[in-house]
N, CA, C and O of each residue as an XYZ file, in Angstrom:
912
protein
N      68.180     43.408     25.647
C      68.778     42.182     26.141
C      67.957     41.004     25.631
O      66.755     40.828     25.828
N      68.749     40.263     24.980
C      67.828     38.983     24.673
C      67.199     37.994     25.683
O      67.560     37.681     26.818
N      66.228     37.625     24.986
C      65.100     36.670     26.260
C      65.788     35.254     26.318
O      65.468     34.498     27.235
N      66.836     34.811     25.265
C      66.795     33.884     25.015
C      68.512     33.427     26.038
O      68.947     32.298     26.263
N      69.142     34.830     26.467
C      70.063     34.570     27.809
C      69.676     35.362     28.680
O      69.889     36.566     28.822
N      68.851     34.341     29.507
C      68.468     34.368     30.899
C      69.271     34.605     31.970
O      68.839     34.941     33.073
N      70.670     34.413     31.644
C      71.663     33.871     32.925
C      72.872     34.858     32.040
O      73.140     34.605     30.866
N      73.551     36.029     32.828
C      74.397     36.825     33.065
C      75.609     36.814     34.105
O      75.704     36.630     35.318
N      76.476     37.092     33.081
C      78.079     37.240     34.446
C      77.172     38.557     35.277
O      76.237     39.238     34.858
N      77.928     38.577     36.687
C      77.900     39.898     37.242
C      79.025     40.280     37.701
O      79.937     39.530     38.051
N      79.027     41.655     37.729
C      80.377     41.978     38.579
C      79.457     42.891     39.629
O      78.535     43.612     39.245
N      79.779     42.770     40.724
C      79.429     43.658     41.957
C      80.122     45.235     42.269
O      81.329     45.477     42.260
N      79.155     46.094     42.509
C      80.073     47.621     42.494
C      79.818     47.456     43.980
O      78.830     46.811     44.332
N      80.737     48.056     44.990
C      80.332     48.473     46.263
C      80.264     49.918     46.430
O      81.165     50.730     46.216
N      79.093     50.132     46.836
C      78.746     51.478     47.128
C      78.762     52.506     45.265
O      79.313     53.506     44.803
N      77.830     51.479     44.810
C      78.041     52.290     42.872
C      77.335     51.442     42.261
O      77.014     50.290     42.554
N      77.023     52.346     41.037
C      76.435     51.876     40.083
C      76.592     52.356     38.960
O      76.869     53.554     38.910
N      76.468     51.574     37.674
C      76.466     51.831     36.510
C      74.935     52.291     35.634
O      74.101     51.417     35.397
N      74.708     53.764     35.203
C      73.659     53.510     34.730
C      73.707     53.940     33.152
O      74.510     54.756     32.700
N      72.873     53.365     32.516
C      72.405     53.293     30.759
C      73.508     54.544     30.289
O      73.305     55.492     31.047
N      74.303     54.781     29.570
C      74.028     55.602     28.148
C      75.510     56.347     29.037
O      75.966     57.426     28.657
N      76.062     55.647     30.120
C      77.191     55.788     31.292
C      78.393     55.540     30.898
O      78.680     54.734     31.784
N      79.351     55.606     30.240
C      81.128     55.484     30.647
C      81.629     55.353     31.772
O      81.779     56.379     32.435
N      82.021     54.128     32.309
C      82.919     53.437     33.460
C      84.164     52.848     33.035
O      84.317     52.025     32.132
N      85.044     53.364     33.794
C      86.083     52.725     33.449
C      86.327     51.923     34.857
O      85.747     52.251     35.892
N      87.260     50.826     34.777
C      87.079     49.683     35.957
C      88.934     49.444     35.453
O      89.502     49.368     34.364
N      89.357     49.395     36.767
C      90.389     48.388     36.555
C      90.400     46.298     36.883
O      89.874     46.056     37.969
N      90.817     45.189     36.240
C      90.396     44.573     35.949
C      91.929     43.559     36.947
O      93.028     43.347     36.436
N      91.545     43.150     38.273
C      92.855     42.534     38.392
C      93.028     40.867     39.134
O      93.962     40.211     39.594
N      91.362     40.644     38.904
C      91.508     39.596     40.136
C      91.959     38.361     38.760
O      92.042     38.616     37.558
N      92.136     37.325     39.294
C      91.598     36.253     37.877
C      90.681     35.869     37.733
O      90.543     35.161     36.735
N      89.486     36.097     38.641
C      88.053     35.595     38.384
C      87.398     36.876     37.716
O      86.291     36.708     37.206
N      87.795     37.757     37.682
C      87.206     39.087     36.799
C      87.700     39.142     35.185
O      87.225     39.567     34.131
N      88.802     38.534     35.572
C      89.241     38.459     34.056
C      88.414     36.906     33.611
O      87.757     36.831     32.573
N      88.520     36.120     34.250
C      87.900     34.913     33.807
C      86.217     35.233     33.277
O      85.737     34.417     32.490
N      85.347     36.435     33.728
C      84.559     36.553     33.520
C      84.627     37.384     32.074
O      83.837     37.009     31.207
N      85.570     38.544     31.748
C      85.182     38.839     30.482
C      85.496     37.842     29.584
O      84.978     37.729     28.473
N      86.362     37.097     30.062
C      86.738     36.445     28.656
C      85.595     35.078     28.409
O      85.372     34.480     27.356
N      85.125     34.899     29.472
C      83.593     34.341     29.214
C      82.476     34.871     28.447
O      81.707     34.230     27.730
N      82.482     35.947     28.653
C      81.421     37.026     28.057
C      81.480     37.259     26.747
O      80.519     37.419     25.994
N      82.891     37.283     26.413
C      83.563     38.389     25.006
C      83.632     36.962     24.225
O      83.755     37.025     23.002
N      83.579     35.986     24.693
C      83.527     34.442     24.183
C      82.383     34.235     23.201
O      82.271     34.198     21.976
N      81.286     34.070     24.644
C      79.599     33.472     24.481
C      78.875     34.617     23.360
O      78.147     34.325     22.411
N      79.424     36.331     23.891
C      78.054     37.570     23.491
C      77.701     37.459     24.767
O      77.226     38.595     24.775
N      77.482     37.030     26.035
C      76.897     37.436     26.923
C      77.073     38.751     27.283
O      78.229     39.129     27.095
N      76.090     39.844     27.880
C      76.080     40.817     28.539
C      76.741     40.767     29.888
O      76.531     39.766     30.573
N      77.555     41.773     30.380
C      77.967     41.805     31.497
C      77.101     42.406     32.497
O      76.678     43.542     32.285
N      76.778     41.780     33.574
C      75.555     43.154     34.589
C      76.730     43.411     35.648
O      77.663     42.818     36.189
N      76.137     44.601     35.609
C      76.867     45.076     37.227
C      75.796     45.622     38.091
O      74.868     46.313     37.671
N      75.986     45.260     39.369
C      74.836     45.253     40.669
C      75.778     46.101     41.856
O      76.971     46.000     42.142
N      74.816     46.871     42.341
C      75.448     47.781     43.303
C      75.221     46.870     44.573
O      74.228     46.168     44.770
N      75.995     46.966     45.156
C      76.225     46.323     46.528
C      75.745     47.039     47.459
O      75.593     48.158     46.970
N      75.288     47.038     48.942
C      75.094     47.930     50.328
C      75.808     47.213     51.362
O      75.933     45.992     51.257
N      76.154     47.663     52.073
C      77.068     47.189     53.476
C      75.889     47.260     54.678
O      76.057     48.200     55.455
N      74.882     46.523     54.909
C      73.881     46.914     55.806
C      74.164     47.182     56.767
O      74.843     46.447     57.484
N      73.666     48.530     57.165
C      74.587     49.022     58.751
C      75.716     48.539     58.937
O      75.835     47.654     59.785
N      76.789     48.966     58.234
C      78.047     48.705     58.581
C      77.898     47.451     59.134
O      78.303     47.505     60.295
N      77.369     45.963     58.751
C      77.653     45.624     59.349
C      78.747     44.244     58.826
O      79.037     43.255     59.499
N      79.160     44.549     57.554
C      79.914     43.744     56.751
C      79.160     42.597     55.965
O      79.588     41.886     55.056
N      77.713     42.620     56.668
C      77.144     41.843     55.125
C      76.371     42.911     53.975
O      75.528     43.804     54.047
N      77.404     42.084     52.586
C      77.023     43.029     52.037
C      75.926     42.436     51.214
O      75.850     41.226     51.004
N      74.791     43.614     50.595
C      73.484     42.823     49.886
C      73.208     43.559     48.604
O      73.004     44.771     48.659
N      73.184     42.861     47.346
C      72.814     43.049     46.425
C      71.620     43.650     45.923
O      70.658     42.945     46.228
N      71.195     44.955     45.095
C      70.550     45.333     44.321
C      69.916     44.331     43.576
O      70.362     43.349     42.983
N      68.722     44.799     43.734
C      67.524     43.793     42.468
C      67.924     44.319     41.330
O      68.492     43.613     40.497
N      67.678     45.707     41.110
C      68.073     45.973     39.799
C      69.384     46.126     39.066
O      70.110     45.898     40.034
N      70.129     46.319     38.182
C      71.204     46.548     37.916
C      70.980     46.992     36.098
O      70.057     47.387     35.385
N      72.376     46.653     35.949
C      72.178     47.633     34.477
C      73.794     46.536     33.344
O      75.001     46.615     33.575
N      73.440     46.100     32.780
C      73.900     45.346     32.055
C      75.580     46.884     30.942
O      75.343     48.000     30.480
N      76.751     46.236     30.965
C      77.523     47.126     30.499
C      78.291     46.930     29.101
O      77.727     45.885     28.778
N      79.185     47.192     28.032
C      79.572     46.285     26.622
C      81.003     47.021     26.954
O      81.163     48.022     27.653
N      81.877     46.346     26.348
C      83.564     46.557     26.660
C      83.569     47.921     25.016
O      83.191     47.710     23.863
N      84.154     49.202     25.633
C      84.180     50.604     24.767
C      85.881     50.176     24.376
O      86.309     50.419     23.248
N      86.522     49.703     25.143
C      88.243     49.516     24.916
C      88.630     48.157     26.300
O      88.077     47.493     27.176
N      90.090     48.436     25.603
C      90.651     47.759     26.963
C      92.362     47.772     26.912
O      92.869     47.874     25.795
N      92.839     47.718     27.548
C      94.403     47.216     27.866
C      95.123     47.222     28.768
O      94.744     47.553     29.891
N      96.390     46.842     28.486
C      97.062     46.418     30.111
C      97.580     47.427     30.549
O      97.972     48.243     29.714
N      97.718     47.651     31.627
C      98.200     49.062     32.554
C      99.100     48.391     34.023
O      98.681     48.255     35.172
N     100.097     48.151     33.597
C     101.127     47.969     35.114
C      99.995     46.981     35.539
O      99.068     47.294     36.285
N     100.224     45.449     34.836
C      99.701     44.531     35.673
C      98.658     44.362     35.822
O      98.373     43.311     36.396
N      97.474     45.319     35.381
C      95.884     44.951     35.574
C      95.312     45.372     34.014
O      95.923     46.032     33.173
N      94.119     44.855     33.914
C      93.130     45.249     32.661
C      92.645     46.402     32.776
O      91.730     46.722     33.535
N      93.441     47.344     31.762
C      92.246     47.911     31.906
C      91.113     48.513     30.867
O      91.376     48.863     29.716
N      89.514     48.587     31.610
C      88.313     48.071     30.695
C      87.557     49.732     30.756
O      87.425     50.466     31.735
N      87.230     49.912     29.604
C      86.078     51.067     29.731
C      84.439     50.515     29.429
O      84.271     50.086     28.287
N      83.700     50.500     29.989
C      82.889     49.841     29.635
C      81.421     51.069     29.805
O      81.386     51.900     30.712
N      80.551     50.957     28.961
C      79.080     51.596     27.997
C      78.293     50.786     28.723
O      78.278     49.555     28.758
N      77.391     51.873     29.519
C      76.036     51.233     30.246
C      75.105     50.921     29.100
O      75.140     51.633     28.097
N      74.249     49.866     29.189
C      73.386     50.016     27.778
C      71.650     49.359     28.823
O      70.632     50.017     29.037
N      71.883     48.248     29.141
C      70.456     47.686     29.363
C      69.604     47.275     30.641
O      69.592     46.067     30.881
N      68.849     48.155     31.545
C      68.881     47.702     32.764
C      68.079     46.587     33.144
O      67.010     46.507     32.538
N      68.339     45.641     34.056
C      67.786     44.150     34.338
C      67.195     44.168     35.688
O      67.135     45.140     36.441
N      66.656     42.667     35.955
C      66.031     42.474     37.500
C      66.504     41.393     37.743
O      66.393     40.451     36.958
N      67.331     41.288     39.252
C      68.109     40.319     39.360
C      66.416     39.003     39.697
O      65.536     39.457     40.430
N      66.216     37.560     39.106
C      65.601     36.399     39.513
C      65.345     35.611     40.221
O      64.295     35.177     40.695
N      67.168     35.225     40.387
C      67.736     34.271     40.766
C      68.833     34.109     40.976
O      69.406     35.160     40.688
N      69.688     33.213     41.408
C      70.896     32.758     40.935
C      71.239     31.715     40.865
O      70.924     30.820     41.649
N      72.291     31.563     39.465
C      72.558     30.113     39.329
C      73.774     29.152     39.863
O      74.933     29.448     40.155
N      73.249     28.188     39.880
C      74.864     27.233     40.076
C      75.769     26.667     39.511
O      75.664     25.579     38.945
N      76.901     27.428     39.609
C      77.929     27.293     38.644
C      79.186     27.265     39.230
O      79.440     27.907     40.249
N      80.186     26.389     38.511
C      81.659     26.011     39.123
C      82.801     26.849     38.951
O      83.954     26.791     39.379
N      81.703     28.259     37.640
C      83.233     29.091     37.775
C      82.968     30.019     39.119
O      82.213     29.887     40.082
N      84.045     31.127     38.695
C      85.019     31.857     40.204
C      84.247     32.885     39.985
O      84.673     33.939     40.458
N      82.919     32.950     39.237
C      82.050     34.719     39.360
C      81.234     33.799     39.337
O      81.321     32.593     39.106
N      80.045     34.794     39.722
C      78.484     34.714     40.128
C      78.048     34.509     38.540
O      78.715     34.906     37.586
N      76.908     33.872     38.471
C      76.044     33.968     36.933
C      74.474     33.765     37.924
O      74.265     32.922     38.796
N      73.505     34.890     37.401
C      72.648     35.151     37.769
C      71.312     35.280     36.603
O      71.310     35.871     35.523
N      70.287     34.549     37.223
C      69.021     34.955     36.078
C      68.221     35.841     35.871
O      67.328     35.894     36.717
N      68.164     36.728     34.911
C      67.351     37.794     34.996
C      66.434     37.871     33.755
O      66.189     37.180     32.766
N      65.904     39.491     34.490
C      64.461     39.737     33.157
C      64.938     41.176     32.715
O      65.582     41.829     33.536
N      64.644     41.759     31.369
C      64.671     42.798     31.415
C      64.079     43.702     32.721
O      63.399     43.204     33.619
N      64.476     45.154     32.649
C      63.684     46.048     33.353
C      63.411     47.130     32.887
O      64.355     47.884     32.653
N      62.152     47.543     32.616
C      61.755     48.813     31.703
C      60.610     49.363     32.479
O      59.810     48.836     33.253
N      60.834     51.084     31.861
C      59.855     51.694     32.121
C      58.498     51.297     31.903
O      58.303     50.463     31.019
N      57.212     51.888     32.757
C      56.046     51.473     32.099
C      55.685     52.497     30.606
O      56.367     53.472     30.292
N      54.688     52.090     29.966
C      54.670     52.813     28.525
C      53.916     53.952     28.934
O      52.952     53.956     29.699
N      54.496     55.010     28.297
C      53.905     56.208     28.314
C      53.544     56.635     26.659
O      54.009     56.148     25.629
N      52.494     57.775     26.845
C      51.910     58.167     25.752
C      53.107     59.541     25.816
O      53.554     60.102     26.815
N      53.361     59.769     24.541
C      53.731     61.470     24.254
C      52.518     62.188     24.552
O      51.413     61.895     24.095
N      52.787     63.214     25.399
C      52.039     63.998     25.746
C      52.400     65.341     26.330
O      53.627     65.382     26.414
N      51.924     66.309     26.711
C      52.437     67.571     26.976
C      53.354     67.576     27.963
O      54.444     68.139     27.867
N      52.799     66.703     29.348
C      53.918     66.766     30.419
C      55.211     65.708     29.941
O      56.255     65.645     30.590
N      55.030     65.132     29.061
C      56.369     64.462     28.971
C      57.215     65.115     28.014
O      58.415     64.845     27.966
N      56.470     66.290     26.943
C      57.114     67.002     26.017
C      58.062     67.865     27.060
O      59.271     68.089     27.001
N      57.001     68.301     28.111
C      57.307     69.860     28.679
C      58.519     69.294     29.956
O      59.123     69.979     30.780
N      58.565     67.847     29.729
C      59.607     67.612     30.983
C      61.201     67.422     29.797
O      62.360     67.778     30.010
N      60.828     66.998     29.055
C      62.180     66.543     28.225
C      62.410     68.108     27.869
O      63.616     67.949     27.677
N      62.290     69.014     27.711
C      61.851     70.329     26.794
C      63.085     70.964     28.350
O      64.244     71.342     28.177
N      62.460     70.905     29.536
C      62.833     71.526     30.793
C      64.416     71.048     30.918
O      65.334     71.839     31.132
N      64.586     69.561     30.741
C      65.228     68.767     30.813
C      66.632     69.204     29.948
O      67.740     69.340     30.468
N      66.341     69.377     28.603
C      67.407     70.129     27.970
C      68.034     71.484     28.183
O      69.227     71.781     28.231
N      67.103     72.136     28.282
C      67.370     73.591     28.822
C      68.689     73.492     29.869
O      69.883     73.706     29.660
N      67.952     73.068     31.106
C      69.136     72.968     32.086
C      70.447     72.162     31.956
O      71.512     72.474     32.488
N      70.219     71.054     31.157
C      71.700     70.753     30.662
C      72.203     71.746     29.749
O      73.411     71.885     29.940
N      71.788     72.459     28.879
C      72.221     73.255     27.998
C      73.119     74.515     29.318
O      74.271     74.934     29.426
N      71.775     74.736     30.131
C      72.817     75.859     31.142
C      74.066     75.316     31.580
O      75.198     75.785     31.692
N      73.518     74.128     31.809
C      74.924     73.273     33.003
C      75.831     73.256     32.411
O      76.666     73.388     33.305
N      76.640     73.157     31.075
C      77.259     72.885     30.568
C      78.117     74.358     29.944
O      79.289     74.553     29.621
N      76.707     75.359     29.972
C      77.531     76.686     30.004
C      78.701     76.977     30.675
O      79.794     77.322     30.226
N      78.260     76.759     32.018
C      78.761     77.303     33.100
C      80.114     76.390     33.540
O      81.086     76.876     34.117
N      80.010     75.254     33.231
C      81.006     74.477     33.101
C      82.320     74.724     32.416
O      83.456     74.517     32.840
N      81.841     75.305     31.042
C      82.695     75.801     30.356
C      83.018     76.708     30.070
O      83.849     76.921     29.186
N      82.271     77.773     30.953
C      82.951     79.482     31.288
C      82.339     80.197     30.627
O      82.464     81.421     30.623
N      81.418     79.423     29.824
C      80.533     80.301     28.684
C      79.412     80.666     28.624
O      78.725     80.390     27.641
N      78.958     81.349     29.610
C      77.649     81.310     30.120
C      76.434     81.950     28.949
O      75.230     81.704     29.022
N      77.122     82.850     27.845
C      76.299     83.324     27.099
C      76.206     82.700     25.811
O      75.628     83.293     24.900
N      76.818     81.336     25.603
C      77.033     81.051     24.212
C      76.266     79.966     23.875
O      76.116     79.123     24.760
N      75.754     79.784     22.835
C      75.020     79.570     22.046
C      75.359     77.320     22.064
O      76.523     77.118     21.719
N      75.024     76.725     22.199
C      75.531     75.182     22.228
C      74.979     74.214     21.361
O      73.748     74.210     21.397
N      75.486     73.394     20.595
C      75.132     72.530     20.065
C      74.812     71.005     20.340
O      75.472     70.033     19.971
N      73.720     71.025     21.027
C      73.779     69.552     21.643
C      72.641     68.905     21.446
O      71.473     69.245     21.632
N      73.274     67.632     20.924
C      72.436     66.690     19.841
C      72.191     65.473     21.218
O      72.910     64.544     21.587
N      70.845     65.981     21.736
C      70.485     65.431     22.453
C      69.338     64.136     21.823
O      68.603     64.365     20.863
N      69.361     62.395     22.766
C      68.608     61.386     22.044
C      67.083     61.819     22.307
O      66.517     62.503     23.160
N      66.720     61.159     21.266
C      65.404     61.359     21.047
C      64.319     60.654     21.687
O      63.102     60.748     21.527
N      65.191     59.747     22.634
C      64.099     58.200     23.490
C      64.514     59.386     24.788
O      65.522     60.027     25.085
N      63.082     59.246     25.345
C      63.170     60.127     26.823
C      64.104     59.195     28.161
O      64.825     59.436     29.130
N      63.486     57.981     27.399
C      64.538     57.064     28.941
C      65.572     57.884     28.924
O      65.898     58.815     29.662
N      66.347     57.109     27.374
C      67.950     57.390     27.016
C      68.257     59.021     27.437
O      69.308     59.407     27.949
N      66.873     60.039     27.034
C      67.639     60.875     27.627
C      67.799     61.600     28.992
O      68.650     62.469     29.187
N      66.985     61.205     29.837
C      67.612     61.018     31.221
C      68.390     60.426     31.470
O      69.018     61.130     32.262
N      69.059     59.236     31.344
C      70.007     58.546     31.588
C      71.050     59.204     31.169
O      72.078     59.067     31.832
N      71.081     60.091     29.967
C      72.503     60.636     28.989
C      72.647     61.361     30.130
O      73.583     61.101     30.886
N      71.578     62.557     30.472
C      72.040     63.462     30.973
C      72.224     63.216     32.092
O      72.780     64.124     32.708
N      71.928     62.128     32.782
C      72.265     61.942     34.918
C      73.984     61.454     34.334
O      74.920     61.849     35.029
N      74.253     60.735     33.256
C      75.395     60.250     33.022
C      76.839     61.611     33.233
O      78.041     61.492     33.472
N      76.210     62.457     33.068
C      77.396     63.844     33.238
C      77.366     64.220     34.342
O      78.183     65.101     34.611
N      76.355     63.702     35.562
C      76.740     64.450     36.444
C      76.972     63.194     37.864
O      76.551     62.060     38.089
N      77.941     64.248     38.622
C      78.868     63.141     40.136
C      77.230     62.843     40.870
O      76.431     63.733     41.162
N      77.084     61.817     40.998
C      76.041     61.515     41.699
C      76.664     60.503     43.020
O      77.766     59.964     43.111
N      75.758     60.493     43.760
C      75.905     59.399     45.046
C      75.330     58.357     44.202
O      74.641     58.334     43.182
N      75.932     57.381     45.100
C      75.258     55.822     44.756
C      73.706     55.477     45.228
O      73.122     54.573     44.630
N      73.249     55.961     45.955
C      71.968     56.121     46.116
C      71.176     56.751     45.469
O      69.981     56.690     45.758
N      71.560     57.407     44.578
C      70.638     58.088     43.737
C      70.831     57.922     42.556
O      70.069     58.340     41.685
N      72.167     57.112     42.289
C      71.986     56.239     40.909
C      71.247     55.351     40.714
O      70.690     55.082     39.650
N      71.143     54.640     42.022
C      69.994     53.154     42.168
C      68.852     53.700     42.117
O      68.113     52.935     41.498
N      68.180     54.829     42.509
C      67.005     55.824     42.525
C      66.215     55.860     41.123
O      64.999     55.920     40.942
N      67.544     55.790     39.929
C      67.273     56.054     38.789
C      66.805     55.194     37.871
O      65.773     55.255     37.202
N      67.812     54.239     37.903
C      67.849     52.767     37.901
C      66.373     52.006     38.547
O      65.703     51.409     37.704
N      65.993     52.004     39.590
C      65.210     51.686     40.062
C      63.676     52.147     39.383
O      63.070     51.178     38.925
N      63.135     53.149     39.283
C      62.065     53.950     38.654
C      61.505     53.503     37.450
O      62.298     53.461     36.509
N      60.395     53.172     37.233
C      59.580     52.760     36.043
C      58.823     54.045     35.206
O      58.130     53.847     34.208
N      59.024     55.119     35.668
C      57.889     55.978     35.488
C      59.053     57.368     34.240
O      59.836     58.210     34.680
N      58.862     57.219     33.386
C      59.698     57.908     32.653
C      59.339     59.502     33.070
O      60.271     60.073     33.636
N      58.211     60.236     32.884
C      58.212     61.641     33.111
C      58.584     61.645     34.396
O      58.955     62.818     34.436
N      58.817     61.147     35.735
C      59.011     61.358     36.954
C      60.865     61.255     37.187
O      61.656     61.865     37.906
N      60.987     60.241     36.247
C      63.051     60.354     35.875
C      63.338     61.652     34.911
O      64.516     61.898     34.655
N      62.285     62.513     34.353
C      63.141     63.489     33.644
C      62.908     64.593     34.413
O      63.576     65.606     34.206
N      62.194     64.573     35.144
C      62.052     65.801     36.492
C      62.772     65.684     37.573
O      63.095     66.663     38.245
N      63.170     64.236     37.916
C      64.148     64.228     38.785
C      65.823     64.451     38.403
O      66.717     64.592     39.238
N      65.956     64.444     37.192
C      67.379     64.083     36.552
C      67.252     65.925     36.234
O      68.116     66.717     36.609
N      66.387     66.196     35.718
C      66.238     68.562     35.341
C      66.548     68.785     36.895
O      67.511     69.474     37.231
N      65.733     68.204     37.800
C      66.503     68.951     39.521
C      68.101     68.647     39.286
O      68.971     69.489     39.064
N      68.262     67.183     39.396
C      69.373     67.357     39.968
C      70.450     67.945     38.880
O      71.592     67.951     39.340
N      70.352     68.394     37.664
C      70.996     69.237     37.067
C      71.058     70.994     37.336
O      71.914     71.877     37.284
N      69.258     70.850     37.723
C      69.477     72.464     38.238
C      70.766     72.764     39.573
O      71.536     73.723     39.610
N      70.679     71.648     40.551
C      71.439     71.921     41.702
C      73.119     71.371     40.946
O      73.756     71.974     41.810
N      73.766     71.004     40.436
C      74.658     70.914     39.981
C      75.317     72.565     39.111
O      76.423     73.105     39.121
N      73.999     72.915     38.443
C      74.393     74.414     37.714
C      74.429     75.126     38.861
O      75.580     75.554     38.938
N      73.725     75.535     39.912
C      73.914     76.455     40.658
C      75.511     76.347     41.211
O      76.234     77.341     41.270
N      76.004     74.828     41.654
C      77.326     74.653     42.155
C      78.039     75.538     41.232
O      78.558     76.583     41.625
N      78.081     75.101     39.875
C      78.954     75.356     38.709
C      78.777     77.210     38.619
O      79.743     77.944     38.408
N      77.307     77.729     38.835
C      77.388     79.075     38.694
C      78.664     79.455     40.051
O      79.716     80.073     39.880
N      78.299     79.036     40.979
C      78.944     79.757     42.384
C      80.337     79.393     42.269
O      81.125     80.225     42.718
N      80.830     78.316     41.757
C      82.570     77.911     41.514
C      82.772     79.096     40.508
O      83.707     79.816     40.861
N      82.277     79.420     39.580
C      82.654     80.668     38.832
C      82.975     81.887     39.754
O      84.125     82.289     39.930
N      81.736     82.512     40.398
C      82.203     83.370     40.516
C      82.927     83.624     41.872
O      83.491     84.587     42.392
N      82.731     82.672     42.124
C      84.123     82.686     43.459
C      86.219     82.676     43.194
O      87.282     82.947     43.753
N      85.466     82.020     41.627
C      87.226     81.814     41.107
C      87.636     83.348     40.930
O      88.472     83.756     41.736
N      87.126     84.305     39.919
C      87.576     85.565     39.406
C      86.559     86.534     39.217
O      85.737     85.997     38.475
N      86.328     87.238     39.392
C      85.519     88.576     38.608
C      85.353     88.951     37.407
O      84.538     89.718     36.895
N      86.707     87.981     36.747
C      86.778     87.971     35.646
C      85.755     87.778     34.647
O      84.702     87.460     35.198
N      85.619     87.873     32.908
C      85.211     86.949     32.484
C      85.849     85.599     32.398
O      87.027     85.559     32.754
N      85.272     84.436     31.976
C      85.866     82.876     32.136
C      86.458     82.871     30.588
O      85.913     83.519     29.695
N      87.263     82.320     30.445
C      87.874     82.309     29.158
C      87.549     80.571     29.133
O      88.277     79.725     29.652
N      86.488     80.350     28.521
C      86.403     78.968     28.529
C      86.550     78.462     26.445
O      86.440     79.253     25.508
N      86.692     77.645     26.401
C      87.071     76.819     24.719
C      85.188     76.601     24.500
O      84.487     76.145     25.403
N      84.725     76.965     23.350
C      83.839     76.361     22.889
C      83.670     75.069     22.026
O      83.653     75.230     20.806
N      83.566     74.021     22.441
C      83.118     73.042     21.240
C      82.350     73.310     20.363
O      81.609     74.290     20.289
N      82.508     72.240     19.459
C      81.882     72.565     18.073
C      79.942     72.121     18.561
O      78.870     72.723     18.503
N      80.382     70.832     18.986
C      78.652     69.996     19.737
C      79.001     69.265     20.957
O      80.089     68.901     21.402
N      78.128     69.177     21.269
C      78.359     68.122     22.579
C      77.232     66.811     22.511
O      76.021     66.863     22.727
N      78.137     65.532     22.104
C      77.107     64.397     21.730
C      77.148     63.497     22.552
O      78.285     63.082     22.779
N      76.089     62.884     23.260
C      76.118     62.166     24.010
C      76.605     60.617     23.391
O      76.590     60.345     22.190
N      76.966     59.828     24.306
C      77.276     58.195     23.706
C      76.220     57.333     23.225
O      75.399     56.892     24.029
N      76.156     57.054     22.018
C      75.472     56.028     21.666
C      75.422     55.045     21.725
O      76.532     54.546     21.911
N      74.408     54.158     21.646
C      74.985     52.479     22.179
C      74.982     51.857     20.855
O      75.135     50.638     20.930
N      74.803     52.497     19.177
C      75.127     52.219     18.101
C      76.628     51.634     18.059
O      77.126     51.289     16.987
């Protein structure tokens, strides 16, 4: 994200979040939502989106510090609304906010990044762990528990925690969890759990369906999204 725009549209998720290296699709219907991409897709500004909380039910709702900046993948009209797919790419820290006369929020921010880590064994041996279990998860997903996979996983450890939390149903609290975290080997141990507990689901939906073997389709690779 450039230093040199400080000040971002936002769109607010309630109860969600968008994180890095993520596919969201959004339907687009207010006129101040549309007034905002076409601000954006105008200037080059980045779009952020900020997860919202309902504090204790109690109808005020409060914004996330952090959030995660998104780029338009497509778009078109669908019965009356926009609709937008939009590529997580850059996560931010909300500043401030500014004052402005249009119908969306514009807010000041800073990047937000991990602290720097050295390559080293535990960060080899976490990305290393890290693949494995997506490699299972994805077996089992696809009925193929013994076959062999091609997956051209990124080579930046952020990006690839983020790729891989990106495949799986998470709560909104534990997207902000992710989002939130500076510490890169501690996001690829948390993102290998919560893939291990996702494969176990995926093992037990198997064999509860048939006794069978799974007649599942093999792909050729499985590539995650680039923000190229």
């Amino acid at each position: 994200m450039s230093s040199r725009r400080p000040e971002i549209p936002l769109i607010f998720l309630p109860n969600d979040a968008i994180l890095p290296c993520q596919l969201y699709p959004m339907y687009i219907q207010t006129d101040a939502d549309r007034e905002l991409l076409e601000f954006a897709q105008r200037t080059g500004t980045p779009i952020g989106f900020v997860q919202i909380w309902d504090l204790f039910d109690s109808g005020e709702c409060v914004p996330c510090e952090v959030g995660c900046t998104g780029r338009i993948v497509s778009q078109s009209e669908e019965n009356g609304a926009l609709s937008v797919l939009f590529l997580g790419e850059d996560r931010f820290r909300i500043l401030g906010w500014s004052e402005t006369l249009r119908r969306f929020p514009l807010a000041r921010v800073e990047p937000f990044n991990d602290f720097p880590v050295d390559r080293d064994f535990s960060l080899d041996l976490e990305r290393y762990g890290l693949q494995c279990a997506f490699e299972t998860l994805m077996r089992y997903r696809l009925g193929l528990s013994d076959a062999n996979l091609n997956v051209r996983f990124p080579e930046d450890p952020v990006s690839l925690a983020f790729a891989a939390a990106a495949y799986l149903d998470l709560a909104s609290e534990v997207k902000q969890e992710l989002l939130d975290m500076t510490d890169t080997v501690a996001r690829l141990f948390r993102v290998q759990t919560l893939i291990h507990m996702a494969a176990l689901e995926a093992e037990e939906e198997q064999l509860n369906l048939s006794d069978e073997p799974a007649q599942g389709v093999l792909p050729e690779d499985i590539d995650f999204w680039s923000r190229n």
